[in-house]
N, C-alpha and C positions, 0 to 999 in steps of 0.2 A: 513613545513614538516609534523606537525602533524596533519594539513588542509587534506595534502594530502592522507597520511594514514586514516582518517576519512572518507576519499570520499572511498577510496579502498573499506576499511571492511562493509564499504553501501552497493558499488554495487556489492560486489563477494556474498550477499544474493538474489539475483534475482529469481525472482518466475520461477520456472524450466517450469511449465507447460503452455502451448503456448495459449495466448489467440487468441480468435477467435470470434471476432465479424461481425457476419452477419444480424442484420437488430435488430429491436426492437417495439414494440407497444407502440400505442397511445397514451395509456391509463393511470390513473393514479391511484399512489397503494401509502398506506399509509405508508408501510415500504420506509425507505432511499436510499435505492438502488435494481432497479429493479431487476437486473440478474449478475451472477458472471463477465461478462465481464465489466459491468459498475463499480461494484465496483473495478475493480482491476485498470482499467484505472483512476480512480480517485488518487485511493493512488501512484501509478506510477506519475502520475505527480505532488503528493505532495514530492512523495520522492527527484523525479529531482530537483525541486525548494528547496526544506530541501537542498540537496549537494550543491547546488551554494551558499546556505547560508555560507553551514560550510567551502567548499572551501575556501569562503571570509573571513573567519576567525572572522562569524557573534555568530556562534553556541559554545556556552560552552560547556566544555566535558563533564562534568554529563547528560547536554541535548542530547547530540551523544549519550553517550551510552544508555539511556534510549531510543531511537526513533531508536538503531539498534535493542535493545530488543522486543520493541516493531513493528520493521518492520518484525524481523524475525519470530512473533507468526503470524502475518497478514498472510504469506509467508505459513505457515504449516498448519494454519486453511483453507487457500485458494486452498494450492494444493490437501487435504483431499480431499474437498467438489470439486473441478475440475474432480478429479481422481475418485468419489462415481458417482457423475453422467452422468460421460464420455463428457461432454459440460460445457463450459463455462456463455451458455446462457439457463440455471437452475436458476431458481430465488436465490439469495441472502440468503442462512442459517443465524439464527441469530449471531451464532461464528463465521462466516467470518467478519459482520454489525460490532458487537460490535469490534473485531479485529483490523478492519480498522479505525473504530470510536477512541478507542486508539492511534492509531499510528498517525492519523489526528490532536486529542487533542494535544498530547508533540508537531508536528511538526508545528502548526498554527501560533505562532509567527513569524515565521521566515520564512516564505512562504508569499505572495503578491498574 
């Protein structure tokens, strides 16, 4: 039950702002994530795979609550910088990078 309530208070944090990926370059850029939609898509499917952990009853509750904390600044740094430049495919601010990069740190264990 407490698996399940962890999966709950995950995903009722969901990035409100609709990503929209339409195409991407080449090209290669020394920062870690090209543009807002890639990064967002990454930590999305870190989060999905984090849930299946904690569902499974893989993820300790100090780890959950630190990796909701940490999803929810992802989440607020993310929709800022969606909502400043009306697109999602806006290169990557550094506060979204580092945001994500947090949230990635706590959840890498426990993701495959």
């Amino acid at each position: 039950m407490k698996n399940i309530l962890l999966a709950i208070l995950l995903i009722t944090s969901p990035v409100t702002v609709p990503v929209l990926m339409t195409g991407c370059s080449t090209s290669q850029q020394a920062a870690g994530y090209k543009t807002l939609a890639v990064t967002q898509a990454s930590v999305q499917t870190a989060r999905a795979a984090f849930l299946e952990a904690a569902v499974a009853g893989k993820v300790p509750v100090e780890t959950a609550v630190k990796a909701r904390a940490a999803s929810k600044a992802f989440n607020a740094a993310f929709n800022a910088a969606a909502i400043t430049t009306k697109t999602t495919n806006a290169p990557t601010p550094q506060n979204v990078a580092d945001a994500a990069a947090a949230f990635l740190a706590i959840v890498a264990t426990f993701i495959n």
